[in-house]
ZANU-606303 format. One record per residue (C-alpha): residue in one letter; x, y, z. Coordinates in steps of 0.05 Angstrom, whole numbers, padded with zeros to 5 digits, always signed. Last residue first. Layout:
BEGIN
aXYZ ...
END
This chain:
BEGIN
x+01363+00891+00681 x+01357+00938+00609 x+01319+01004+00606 x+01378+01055+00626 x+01376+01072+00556 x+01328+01050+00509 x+01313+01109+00464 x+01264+01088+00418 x+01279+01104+00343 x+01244+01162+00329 x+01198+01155+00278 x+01200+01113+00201 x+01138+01125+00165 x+01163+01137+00088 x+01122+01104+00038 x+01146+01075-00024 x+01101+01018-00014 x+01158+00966+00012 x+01169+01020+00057 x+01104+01020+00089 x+01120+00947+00115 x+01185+00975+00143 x+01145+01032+00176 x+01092+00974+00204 x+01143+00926+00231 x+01180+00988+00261 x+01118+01011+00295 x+01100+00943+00311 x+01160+00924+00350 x+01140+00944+00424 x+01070+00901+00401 x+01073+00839+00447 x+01033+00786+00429 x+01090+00734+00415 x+01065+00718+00346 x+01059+00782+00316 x+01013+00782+00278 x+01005+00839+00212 x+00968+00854+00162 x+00980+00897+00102 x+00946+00934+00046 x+00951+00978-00019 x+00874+00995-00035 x+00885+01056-00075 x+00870+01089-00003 x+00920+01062+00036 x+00904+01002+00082 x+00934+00985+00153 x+00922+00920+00189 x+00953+00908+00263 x+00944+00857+00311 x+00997+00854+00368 x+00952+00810+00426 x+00896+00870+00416 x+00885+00899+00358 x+00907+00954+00315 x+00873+00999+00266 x+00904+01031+00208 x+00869+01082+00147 x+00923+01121+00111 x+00895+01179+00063 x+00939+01230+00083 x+01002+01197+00119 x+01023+01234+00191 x+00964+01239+00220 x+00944+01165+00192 x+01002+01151+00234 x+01001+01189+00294 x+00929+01165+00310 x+00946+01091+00294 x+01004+01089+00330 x+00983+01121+00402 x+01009+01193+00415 x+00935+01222+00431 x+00882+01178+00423 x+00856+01116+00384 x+00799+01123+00335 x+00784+01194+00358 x+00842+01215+00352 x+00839+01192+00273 x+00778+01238+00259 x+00784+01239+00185 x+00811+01182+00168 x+00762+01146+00218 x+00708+01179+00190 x+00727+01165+00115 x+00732+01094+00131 x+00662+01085+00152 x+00619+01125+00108 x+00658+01098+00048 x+00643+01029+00072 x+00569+01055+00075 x+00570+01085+00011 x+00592+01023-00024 x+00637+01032-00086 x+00699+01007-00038 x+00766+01017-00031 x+00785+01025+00032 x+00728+00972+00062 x+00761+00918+00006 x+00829+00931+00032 x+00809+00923+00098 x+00765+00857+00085 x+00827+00826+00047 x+00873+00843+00099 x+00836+00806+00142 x+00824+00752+00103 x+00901+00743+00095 x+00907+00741+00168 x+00859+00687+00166 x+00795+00673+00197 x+00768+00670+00281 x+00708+00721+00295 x+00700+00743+00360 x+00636+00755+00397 x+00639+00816+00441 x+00656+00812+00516 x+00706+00867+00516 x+00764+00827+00518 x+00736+00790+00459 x+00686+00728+00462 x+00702+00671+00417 x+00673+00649+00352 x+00706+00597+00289 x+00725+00589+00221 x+00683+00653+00197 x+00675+00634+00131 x+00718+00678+00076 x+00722+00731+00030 x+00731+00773+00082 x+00689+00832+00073 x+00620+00777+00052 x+00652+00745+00118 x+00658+00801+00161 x+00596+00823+00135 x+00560+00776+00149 x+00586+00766+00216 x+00562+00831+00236 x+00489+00819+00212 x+00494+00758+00254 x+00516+00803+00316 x+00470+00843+00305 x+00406+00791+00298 x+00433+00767+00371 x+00455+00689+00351 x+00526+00711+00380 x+00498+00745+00442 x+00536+00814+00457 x+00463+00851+00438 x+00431+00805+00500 x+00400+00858+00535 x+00389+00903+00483 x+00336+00865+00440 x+00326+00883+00377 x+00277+00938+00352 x+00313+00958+00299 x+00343+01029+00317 x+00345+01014+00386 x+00388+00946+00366 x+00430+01000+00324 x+00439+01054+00382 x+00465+00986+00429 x+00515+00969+00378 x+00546+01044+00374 x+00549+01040+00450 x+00585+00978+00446 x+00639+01000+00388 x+00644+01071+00428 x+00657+01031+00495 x+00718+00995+00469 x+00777+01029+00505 x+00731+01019+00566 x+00727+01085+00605 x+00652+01086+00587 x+00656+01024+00630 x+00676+01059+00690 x+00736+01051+00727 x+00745+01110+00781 x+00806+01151+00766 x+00871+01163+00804 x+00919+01114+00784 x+00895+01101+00714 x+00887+01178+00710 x+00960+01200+00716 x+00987+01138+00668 x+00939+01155+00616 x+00906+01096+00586 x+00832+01111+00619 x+00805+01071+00671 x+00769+01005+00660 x+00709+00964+00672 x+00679+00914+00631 x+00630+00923+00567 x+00555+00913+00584 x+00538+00980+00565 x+00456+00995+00590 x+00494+01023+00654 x+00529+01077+00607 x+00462+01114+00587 x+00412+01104+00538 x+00348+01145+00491 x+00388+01128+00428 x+00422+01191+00420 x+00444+01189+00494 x+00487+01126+00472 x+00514+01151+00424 x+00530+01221+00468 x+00561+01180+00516 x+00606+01144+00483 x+00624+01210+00449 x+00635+01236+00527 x+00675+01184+00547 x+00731+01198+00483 x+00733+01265+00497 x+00746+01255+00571 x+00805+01208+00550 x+00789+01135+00546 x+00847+01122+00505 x+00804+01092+00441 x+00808+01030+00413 x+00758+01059+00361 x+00708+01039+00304 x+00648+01067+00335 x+00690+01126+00355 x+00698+01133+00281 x+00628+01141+00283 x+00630+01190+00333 x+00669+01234+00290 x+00632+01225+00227 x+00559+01238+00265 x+00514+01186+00276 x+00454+01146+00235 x+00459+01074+00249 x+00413+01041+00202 x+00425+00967+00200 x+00471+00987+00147 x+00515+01029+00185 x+00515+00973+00239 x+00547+00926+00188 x+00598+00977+00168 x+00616+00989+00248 x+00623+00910+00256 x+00669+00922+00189 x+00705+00992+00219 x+00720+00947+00288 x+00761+00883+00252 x+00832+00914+00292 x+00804+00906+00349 x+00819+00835+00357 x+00842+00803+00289 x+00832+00734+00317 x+00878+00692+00285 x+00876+00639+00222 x+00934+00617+00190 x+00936+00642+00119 x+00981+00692+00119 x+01040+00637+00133 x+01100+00669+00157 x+01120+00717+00119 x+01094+00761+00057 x+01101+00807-00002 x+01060+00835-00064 x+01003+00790-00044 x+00947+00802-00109 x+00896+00854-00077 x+00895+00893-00142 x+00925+00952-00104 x+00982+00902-00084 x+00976+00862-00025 x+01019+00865+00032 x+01027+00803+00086 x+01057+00794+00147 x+01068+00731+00203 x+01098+00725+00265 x+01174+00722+00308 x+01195+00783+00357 x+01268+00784+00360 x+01313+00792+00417 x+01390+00820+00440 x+01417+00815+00368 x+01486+00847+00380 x+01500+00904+00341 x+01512+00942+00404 x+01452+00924+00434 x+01390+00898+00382 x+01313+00885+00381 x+01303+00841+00317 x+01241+00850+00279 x+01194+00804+00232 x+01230+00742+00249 x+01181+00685+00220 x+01120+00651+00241 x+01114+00629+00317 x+01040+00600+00305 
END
């Protein structure tokens, strides 16, 4: 699993500590243009999957809005906006936030994680929950079991994951949110990306559009993914949980990223460096680290 040295975290020239894992970019034609570590080891991709469960639930009929559909696909920051587009899927379909079987949590903000009340429509994943609960309205299916992996939604999801993928689901957990979780390659994940960016299908197109066009709602204010496809017209990047990353431009130029340690401190320069390689100018700020060290 430890991969390569994808970043090295340095003090006066001295190499202080690296963060180890694995990378690949494909080309527009989806040939790999670079890579390290071994892309094909298989990982969960976390979060960063969400637009292909969303795809799946677009064609099981879900009907919203562009921004709340990229809601659908979000690790949001649980900031009152965020709640309250949870809310409204889930109003849509005749629910409310007890019919969410997600877990508990405050908002991201330091200020409010101290001082607000968990609920689950605080849950950086309640849009993706609430978006599966509107589909099994839509269809009939059950609700109280819509997390089950032989639920008819989350079969529908796997599908596509693996018609996305290119590949067979290899194995199933249960996310931090108490979704199933598919286990493939990093590769495969890239693959299903690029194929959502560039895709004939309306649905895909549906999908990836929303979140490029509503990227605070797919994250929140500050975070990578928001200031990113901000800052790049036409980018589309989610991140996962355990340092997951996949970003896709719209010609269908991809990468993936693991890294290995879980931490993601080095993503941002992972990702600009990746970018790079694409012509693509994303560097930031280095961090300021000052008075941080023991």
């Amino acid at each position: 699993m430890l991969g390569e040295v994808l970043a090295e975290v340095t003090r006066s020239e001295v190499v202080e500590s690296i963060h180890a894992g694995h990378i690949v970019l494909l080309n527009a034609d989806g040939s790999i243009l670079f890579q390290k570590g071994d892309p094909t080891l298989n990982i969960y991709s976390r979060s960063s999957l969400k637009s292909i469960q969303a795809s799946a639930m677009v064609r099981a009929g879900l009907d919203i809005e562009p921004r709340l559909l990229a809601l659908v696909c979000a690790s949001h920051a649980g900031t009152a906006m965020h709640q309250q587009g949870a809310q409204a899927i889930l109003a849509k379909a005749g629910l409310d936030e007890y019919s969410l079987q997600c877990i508990l949590d405050r908002p991201l903000d330091e200020e409010l994680r101290r001082t607000a009340e968990p609920t689950r429509l605080a849950m950086n994943c309640s849009g993706k929950h609430a978006g599966m609960l509107a589909t099994c309205v839509i269809n009939g299916w059950p609700i109280d079991s819509y997390l089950d992996p032989t639920h008819p939604l989350q079969l529908a999801i796997k599908a596509e994951v693996e018609q996305m993928s290119g590949e067979k689901v290899a194995g199933v957990s249960v996310d931090g949110c108490g979704a199933p979780l598919f286990l493939f390659s990093l590769l495969g994940l890239a693959r299903a990306i690029r194929n959502l960016t560039i895709s004939a299908d309306p649905v895909h197109q549906e999908v990836a559009q929303a979140c490029r066009d509503y990227p605070e709602m797919v994250s929140g204010p500050g975070r990578l993914a928001t200031r990113m496809m901000q800052k790049i017209p036409g980018l589309f990047m989610k991140d996962g949980a355990e340092a997951v990353n996949v970003t896709s431009l719209s010609d269908g130029r991809t990468l993936a990223i693991k890294i290995s340690d879980g931490a993601a401190r080095a993503m941002p320069a992972i990702t600009a460096a990746a970018l790079a390689k694409f012509g693509i100018d994303a560097h930031e700020v280095p961090v300021n680290v000052l008075g941080a060290g023991l």
